[in-house]
C-alpha positions in Angstrom: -16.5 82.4 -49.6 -15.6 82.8 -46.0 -12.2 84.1 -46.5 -9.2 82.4 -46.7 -7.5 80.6 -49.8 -9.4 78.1 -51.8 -8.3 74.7 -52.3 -6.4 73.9 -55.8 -8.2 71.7 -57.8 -7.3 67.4 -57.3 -5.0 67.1 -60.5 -3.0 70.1 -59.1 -2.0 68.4 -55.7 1.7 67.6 -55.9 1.9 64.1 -53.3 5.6 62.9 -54.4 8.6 62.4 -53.3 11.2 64.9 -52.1 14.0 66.1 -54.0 16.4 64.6 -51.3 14.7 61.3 -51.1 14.2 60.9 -55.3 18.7 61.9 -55.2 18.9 59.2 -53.0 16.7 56.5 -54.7 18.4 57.2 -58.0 22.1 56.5 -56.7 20.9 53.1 -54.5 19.2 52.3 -58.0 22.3 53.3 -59.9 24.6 51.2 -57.7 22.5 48.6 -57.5 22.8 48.2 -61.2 26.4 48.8 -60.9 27.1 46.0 -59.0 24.8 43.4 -60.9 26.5 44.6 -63.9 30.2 44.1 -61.8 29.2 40.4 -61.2 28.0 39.8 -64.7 31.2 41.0 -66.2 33.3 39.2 -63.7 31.6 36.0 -64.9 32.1 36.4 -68.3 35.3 37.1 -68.7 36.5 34.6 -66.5 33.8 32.0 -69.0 35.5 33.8 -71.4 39.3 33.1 -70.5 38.7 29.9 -70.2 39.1 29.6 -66.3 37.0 26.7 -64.9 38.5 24.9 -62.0 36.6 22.2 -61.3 36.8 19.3 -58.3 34.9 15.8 -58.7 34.1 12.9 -56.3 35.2 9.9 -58.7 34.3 7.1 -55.7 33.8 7.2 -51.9 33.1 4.4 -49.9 32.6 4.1 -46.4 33.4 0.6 -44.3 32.8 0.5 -40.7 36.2 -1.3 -39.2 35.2 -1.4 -35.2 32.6 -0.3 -33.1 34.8 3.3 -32.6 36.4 3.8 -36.2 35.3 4.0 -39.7 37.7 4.3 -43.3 36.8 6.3 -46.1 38.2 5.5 -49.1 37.9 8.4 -51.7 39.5 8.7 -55.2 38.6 12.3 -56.7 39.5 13.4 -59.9 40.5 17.3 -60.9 37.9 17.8 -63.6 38.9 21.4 -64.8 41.6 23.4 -66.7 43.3 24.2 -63.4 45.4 23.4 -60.7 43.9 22.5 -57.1 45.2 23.2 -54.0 44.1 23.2 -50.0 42.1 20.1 -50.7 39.7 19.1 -47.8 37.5 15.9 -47.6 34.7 16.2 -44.5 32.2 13.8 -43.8 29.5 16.0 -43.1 27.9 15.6 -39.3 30.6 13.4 -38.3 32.9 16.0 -37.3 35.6 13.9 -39.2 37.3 16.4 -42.1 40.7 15.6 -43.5 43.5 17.4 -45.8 45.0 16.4 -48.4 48.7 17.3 -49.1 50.3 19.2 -51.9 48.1 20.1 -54.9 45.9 18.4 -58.1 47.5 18.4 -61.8 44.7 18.9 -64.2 43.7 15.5 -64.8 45.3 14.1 -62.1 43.4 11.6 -59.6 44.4 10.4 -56.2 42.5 7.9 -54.0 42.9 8.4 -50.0 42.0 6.1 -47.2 41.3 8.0 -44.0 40.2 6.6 -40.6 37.3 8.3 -38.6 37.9 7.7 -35.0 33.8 7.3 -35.0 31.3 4.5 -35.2 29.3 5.9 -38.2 27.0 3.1 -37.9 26.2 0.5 -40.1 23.7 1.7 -43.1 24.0 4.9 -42.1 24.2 7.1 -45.2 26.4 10.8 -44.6 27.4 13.5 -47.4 31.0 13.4 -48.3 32.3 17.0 -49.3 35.8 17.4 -50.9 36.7 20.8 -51.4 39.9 22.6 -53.0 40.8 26.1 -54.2 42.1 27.6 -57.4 43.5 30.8 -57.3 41.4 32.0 -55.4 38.7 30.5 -56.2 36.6 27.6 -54.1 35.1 24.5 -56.0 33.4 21.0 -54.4 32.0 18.4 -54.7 29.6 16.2 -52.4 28.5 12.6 -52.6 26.3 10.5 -50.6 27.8 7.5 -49.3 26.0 5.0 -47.2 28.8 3.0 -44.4 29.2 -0.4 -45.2 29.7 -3.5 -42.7 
């Protein structure tokens, strides 16, 4: 041998990770799993307590009335166990979106007629997106609706 220290055999190389970087992989890991589990849980017990608010587009029809304005006529219908409020209608790419006042009984159904200051065009078909909260919590609902003459 020409001096010096001989090589350690293959099966004793040690190519791992650092202490530092394992500690750190372990806690993203652990949080990681933390938080999955958080939004499990969180599910659950609201599936559990019975809390389902829900929103649903009953009918929507659109009806072109001049060359610069279109109606929307919109009944929707509070599907869930609870109480809607902040209720919002938008015709999606029209740039026409419109509120509702006051709030949904469970069960309850209104029907709206709005006016679009926008020639929508005949046969034209748009998404119609009613939206409403519940404590807290945001629930929709979207239709497609194609304008009528």
């Amino acid at each position: 041998m020409a001096g010096g220290i001989p090589k350690p055999p293959l099966f004793f190389v040690s190519k791992g990770l650092s202490q530092a970087l394992s500690t750190v992989l372990l806690i993203v890991i652990g949080l990681a799993l933390l938080a999955i589990l958080a939004i499990f849980g969180t599910t659950y017990v609201q599936s559990q307590s019975g809390f389902n608010p829900q929103i649903t587009i009953t009918s929507a029809r659109l009806v072109r009335l001049t060359s610069s304005s279109t109606a929307l006529t919109i009944t929707i219908t509070n599907t869930g166990n609870q109480p809607l409020s902040s209720i919002t209608i938008d015709i999606a790419g029209s740039g026409c979106t419109f509120s509702v006042t006051g709030s949904l009984s469970v069960g309850q159904s209104i029907t709206r007629t709005f006016t679009c200051p926008r020639d929508l065009g005949i046969h034209q078909k748009y998404n119609v997106v009613v939206s409403a909260y519940a404590s807290n919590v945001k629930v929709g609902d979207a239709k497609w609706v194609i304008v009528e003459a």
